[in-house]
C-alpha positions as CSV (number, residue, x, y, z in Angstrom):
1,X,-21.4,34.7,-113.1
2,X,-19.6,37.8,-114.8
3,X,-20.2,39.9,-111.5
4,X,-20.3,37.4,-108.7
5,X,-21.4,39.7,-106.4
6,X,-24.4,40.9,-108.1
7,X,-25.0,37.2,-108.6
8,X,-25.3,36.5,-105.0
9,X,-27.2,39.0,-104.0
10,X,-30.0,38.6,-106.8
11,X,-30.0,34.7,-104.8
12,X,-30.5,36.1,-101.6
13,X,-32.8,39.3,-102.7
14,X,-34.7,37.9,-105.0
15,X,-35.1,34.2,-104.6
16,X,-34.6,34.2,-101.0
17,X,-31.5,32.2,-100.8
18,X,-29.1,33.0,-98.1
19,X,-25.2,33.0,-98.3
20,X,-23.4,29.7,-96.4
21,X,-19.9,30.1,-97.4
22,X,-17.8,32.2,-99.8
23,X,-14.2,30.9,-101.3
24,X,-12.1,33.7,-102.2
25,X,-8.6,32.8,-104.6
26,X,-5.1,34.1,-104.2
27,X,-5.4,37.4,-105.7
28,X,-8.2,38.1,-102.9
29,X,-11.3,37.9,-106.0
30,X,-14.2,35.9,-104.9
31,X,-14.5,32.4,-107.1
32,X,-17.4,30.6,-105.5
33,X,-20.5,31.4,-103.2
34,X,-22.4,29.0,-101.4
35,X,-25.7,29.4,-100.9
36,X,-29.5,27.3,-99.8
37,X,-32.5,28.0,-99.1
38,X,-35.0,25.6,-97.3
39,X,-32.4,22.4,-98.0
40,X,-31.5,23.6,-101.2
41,X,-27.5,23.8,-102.0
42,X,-26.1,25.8,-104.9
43,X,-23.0,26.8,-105.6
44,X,-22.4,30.2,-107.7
45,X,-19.0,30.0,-109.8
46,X,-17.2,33.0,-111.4
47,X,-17.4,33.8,-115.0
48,X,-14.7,34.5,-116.6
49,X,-16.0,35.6,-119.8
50,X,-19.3,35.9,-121.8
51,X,-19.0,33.4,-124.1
52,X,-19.0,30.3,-121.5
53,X,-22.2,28.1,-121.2
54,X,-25.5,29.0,-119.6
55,X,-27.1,26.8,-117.1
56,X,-30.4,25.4,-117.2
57,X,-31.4,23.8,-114.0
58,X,-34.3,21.5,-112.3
59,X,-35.1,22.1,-108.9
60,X,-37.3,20.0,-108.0
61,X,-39.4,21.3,-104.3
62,X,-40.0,19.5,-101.1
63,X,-42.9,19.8,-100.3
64,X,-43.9,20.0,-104.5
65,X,-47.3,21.7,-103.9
66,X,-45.3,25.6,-102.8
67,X,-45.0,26.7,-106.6
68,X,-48.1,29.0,-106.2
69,X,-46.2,30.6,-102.6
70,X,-42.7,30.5,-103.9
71,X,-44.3,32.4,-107.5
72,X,-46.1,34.9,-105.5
73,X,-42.7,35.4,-102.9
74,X,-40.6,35.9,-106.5
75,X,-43.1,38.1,-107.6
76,X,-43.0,40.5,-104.4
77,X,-39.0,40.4,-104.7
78,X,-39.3,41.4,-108.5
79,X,-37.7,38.1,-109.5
80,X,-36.9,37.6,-112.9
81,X,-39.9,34.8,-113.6
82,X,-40.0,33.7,-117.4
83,X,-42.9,31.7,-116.8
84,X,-45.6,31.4,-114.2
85,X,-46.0,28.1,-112.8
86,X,-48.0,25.8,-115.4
87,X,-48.9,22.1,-115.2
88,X,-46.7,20.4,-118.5
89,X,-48.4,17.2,-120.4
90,X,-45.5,15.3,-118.4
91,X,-47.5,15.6,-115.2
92,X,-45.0,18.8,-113.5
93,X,-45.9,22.0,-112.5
94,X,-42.7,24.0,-113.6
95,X,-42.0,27.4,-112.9
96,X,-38.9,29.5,-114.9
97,X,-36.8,32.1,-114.0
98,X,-33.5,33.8,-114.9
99,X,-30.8,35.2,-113.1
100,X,-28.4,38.5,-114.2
101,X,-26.6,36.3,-116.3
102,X,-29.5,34.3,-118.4
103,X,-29.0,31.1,-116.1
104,X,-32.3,29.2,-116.1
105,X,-33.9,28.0,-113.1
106,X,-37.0,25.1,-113.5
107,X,-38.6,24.9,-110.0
108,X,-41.1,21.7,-110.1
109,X,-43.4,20.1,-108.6
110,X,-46.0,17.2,-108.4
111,X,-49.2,19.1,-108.3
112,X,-51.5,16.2,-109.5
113,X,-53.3,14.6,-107.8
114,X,-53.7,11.4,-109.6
115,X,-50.0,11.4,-110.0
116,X,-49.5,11.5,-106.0
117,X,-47.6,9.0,-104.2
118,X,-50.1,6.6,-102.0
């Protein structure tokens, strides 16, 4: 995250994460932020300059059928979402989104009924 800060509160804002713990280094700069929502853990790193990696990430929902709620909560909050939730050929329903920084975030979930567990 180039602006950490920014970062964390575009998690908490918008994607209604709240902040768990905060690890600051010896010059007093914030490095890392914890942060979860609903049992989720992530952890938001600093940046330290443009050309590092982008993330793409899987978060995969418990219960699996809240896509359709968390799209229209993201939505209200004037999340970033790439891609509205859509069933994929692989039998997920995914739904993308971006952060400040261009990070990807996959949230899925089992919507199928013939692919439910008995």
């Amino acid at each position: 995250m180039l602006d950490i800060q920014q970062s964390v509160d575009y998690y908490c804002q918008k994607l209604g994460f709240s902040q768990e713990w905060i690890h600051v280094d010896q010059v007093g700069n914030t490095a890392m932020v914890g942060l979860q929502r609903n049992g989720i853990e992530i952890f938001l790193d600093r940046k330290l300059n443009q050309s590092e990696f982008r993330l793409q990430l899987y978060i995969e929902l418990d219960p699996t059928n809240m896509l359709n709620d968390l799209h229209r909560e993201f939505e209200q909050n004037g999340a970033i979402i790439i891609e509205p939730p859509k069933m994929r050929d692989w039998g997920w329903t995914v739904m993308v989104v971006s952060d400040l920084d261009s990070n990807i975030l996959k949230f899925c979930g089992d919507e199928r009924e013939d692919l439910k567990p008995i």
